[in-house]
Phi, psi and omega in degrees: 000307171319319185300314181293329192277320169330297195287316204278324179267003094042222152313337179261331164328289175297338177289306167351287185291342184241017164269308171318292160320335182278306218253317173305336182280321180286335162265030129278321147307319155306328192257327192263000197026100174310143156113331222226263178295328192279140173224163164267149199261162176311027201217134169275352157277358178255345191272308207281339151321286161007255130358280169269339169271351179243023157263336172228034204292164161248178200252037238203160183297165213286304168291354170271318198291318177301328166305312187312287195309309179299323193294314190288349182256340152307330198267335158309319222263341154299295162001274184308324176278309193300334206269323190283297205269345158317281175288005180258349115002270195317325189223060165084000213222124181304134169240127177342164137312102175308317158311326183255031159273319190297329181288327196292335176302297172355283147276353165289033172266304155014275193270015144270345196282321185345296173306340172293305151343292157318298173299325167297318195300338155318292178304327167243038160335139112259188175297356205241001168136228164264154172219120192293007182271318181296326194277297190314357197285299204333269209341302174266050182023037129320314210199152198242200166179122196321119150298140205288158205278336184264052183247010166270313181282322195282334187306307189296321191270019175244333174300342155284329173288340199275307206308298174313326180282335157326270214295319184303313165283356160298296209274338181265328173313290200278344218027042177255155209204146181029246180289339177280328176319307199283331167298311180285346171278339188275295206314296181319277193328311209285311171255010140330291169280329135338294138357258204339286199302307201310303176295302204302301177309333160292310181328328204264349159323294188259359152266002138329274185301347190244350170303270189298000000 
């Protein structure tokens, strides 16, 4: 019983932490419109979100596609562990406690979720000071706002400190070193994304039909 309450908190502790990362990542794509400004960052839990939402985006009010877009980075970022501690066997490599793999992933997310603060309190600036109506317009692309020109370069070098603090708790998790590490990690990427399209795209079936 302990083991199981152990394992749910857990679990909700990464869910957290990667809802957290969903809302930094989502005002960075908002304010920068992926695709134009916007880059995907260097993390596979921040990438594989991506992925499955624009393999399952809907057609739906603004505020469903952010609930959508937020839903998806605990279930990338299970995804990404589950894929990791699954194949690490197959190339030598031990496997964890699962719960406390997802948190140790987990918080190596962090210092992209960082920036969110910041980003709200901009995002809703006006002439007379902040305003939470203005920051919900941004937030559900009502109303836009210019990015700043170094808010692409700070996203990318901290998603490069998150990607290093990954691989460094990757290597204390799994105990893998040099070439199987590196195999088993890239073989985790590749179906990682394979994942992605593969869910999304069934997801996006009956959230079609019950949606749209």
């Amino acid at each position: 019983m302990l083991l199981r309450r152990a394992w749910i908190e857990d679990l909700a502790k990464a869910t957290a932490l990667w809802l957290f990362l969903g809302v930094g990542m989502g005002w960075y794509y908002t304010v920068t419109y992926y695709g134009r400004s916007g880059w995907p960052m260097p993390l596979p839990d921040a990438c594989a979100p991506l992925i499955l939402y624009y393999f399952s985006v809907l057609n739906v009010a603004a505020w469903i596609q952010a609930v959508h877009w937020l839903a998806l980075f605990p279930f990338a970022g299970i995804l990404w562990v589950t894929t990791l501690t699954v194949t690490a066997p197959f190339f030598g490599g031990r496997r964890a406690e699962y719960g406390w793999t997802l948190v140790r992933f987990a918080v190596t997310t962090l210092p992209l979720a960082a920036p969110a603060p910041l980003m709200v309190y901009w995002a809703g600036q006006t002439g007379y000071g902040f305003s939470w109506n203005r920051m919900i317009a941004v937030a559900l692309r009502q109303a836009g706002c210019v990015p700043w020109w170094w808010l692409t370069p700070l996203y990318v070098a901290l998603a490069v400190v998150a990607l290093a603090w990954q691989l460094l708790v990757y290597v204390k998790v799994f105990d893998l070193h040099g070439r199987k590490a590196m195999l088993h990690y890239l073989v985790s990427v590749m179906l990682l994304a394979l994942l992605s399209c593969g869910l999304g795209t069934l997801a996006s079936m009956p959230l079609r039909w019950w949606l749209e």
